[in-house]
C-alpha positions as CSV (number, residue, x, y, z in Angstrom):
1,X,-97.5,192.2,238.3
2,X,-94.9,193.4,235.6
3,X,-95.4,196.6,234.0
4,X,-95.5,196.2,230.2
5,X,-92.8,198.7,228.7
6,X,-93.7,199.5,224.7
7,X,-91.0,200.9,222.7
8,X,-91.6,202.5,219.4
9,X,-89.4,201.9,216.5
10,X,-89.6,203.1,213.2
11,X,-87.5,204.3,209.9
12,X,-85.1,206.9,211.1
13,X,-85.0,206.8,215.0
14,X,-81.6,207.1,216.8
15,X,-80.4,203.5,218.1
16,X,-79.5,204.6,221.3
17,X,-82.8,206.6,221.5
18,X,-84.3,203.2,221.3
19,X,-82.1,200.7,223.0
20,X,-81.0,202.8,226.0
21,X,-84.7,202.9,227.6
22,X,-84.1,199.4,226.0
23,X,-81.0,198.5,228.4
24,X,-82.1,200.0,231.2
25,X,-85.9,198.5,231.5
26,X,-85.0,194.7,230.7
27,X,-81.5,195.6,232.9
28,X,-84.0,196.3,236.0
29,X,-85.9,193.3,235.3
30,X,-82.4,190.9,235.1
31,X,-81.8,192.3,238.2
32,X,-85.0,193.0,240.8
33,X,-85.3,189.2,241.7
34,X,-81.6,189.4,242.6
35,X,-82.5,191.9,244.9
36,X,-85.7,190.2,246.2
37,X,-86.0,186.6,245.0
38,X,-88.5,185.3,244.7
39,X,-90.6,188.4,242.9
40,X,-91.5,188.8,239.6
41,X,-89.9,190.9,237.1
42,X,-90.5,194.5,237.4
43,X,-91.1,195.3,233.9
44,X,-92.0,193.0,230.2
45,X,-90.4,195.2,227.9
46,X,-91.1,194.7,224.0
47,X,-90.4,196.8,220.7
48,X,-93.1,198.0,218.1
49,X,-92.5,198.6,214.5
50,X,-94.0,201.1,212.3
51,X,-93.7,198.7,209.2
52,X,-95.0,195.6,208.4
53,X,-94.5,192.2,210.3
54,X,-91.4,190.4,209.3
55,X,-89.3,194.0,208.2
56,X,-86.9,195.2,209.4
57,X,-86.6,198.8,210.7
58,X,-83.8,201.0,209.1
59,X,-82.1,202.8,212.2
60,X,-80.1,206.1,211.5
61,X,-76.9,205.1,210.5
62,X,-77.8,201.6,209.4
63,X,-78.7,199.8,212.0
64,X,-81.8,197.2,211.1
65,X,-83.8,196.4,213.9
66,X,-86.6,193.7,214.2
67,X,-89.5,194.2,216.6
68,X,-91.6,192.2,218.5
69,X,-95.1,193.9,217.3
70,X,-96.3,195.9,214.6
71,X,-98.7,198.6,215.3
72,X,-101.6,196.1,214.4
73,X,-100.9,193.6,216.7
74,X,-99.2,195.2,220.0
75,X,-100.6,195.1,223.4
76,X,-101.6,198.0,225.4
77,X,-98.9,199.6,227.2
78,X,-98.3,200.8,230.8
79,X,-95.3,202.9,230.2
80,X,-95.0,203.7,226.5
81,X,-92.1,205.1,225.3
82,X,-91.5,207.3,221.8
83,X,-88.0,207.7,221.0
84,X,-86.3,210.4,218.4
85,X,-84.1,210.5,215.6
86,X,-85.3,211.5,212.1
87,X,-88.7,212.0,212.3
88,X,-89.8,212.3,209.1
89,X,-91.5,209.2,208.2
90,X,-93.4,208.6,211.7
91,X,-94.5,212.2,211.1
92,X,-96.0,211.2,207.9
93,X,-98.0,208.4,208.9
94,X,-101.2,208.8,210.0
95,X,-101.1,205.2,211.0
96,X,-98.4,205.9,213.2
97,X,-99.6,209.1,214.7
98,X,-103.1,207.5,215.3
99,X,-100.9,204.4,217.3
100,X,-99.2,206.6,219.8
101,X,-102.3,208.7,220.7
102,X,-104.2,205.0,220.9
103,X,-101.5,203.9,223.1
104,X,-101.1,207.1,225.5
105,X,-104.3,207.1,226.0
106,X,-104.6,204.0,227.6
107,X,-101.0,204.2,229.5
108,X,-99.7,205.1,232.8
109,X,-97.2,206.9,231.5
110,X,-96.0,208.3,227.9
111,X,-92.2,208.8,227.8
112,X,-90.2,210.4,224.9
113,X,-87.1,210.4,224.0
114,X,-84.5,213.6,221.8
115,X,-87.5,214.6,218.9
116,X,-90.2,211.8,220.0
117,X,-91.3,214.9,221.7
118,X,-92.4,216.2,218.0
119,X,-94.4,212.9,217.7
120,X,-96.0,213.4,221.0
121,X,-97.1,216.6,220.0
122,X,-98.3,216.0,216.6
123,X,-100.2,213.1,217.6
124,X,-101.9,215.5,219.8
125,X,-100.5,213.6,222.8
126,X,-99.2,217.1,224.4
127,X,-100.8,220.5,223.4
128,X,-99.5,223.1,226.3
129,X,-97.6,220.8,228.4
130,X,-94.0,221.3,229.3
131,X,-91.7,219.2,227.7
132,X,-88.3,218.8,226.4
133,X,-86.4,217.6,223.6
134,X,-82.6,217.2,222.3
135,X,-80.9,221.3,222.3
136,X,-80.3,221.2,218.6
137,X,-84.4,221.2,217.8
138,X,-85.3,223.2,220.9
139,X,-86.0,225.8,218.5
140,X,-87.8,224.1,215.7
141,X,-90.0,222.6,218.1
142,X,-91.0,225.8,219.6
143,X,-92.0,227.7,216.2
144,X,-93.6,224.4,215.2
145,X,-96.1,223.7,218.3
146,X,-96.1,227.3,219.7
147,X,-98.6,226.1,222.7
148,X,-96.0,224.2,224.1
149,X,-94.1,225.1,227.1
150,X,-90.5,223.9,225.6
151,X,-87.9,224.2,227.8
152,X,-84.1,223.8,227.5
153,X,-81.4,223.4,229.5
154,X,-82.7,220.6,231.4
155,X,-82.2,216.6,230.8
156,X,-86.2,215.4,231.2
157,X,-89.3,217.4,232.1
158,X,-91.1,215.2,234.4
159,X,-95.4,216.0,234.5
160,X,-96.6,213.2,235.9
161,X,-98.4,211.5,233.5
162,X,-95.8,212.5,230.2
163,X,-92.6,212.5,230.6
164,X,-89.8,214.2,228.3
165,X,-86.3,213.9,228.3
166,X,-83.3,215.6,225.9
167,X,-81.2,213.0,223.5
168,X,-79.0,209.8,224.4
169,X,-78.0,209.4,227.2
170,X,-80.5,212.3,229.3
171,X,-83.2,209.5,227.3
172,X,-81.2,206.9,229.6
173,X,-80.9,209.0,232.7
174,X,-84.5,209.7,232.4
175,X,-85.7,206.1,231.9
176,X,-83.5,205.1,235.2
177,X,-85.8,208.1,236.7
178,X,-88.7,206.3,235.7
179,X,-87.1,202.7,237.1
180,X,-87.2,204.9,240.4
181,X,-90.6,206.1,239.7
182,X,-92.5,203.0,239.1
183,X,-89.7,200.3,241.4
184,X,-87.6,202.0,243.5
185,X,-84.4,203.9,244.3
186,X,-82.8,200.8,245.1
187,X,-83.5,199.3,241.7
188,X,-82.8,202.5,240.2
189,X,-79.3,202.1,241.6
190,X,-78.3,198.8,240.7
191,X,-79.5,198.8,237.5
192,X,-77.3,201.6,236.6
193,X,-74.4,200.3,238.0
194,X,-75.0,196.9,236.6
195,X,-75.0,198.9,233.4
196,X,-71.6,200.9,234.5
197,X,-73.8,204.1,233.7
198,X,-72.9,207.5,235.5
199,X,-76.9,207.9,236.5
200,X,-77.6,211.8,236.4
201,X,-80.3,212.2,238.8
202,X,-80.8,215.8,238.6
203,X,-83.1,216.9,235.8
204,X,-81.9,220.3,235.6
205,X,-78.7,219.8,235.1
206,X,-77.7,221.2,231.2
207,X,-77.3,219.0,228.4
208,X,-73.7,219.4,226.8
């Protein structure tokens, strides 16, 4: 049975925050019955919008993007994923907030992504866990969830259940960790190098 992969969109978030997990979930699904045919797909992957069905989300920088769901009318998750960006709005929303602690609660795993980590947290999705986020808010995220065991210097923070990572592309190698995690390292493999991605495996490896 596929797992169903959730991805959060909303006004503000990076694009690559978004559509890397994107790339490499539906990637590792194009490619597992290659590998084994006759199997299903490893993953269903689908977006959900913070605004209402039929608009479009405004990306940072411009980029519009149209999602499958709203939060009304998604489906529950298995691996949910909150990506970053400019914050601001989803921070604002109680609607929002209320979605993403909905959602974890019901998921294997809860995944951000650069500053989804502040959504995670104010959503009350992580209290004293470790986690990570992109270097440039390590600080902010500290003074603003002081219970939080923030660390930097490291690409994802891995506790199981919730899963960090820093921005871009540590959001990308993280969600080929995850591709490990829930497939294989096989899969894990091929899918980055049918994406012609450099996979980082090591976690603690500094972001730039």
């Amino acid at each position: 049975m596929s797992s169903r992969v959730l991805i959060l969109a909303f006004d503000g978030v990076e694009a690559l925050d978004f559509a890397g997990p994107f790339e490499v979930f539906t990637t590792a699904s194009r490619v597992s019955p290659r590998m084994q045919p006759g199997t299903a797909a490893p993953f269903d992957v689908a977006s959900v919008a913070s605004v209402a069905r039929g608009q479009a989300v405004q990306a940072r920088a411009g980029l519009q993007l149209l999602a499958t769901h709203t939060l009304a009318d998604s489906p529950q998750a298995d691996l949910l994923i909150v990506p970053g960006g400019v914050v601001d709005a989803p921070l604002a929303s109680p609607d929002t907030l209320r979605w993403i602690a909905h959602q974890a609660a019901g998921a294997q795993i809860v995944a951000s992504v650069c500053t989804g980590a502040f959504l995670l947290a104010a959503s009350g999705v992580v209290r004293s866990d470790a986690v990570t986020t992109h270097w440039e808010d390590i600080a902010e995220l500290r003074e603003r969830f002081p219970a939080l065991d923030v660390r930097g210097d490291v690409r994802w923070v891995d506790n199981g259940r919730i899963v960090t990572s820093a921005g871009i592309s540590a959001g990308i190698d993280m969600s080929l960790h995850l591709v490990e995690r829930l497939g294989s390292h096989a899969l894990a493999e091929r899918t980055a190098r049918q994406m012609d991605y450099p996979w980082n495996r090591n976690p603690s490896h500094p972001s730039a």
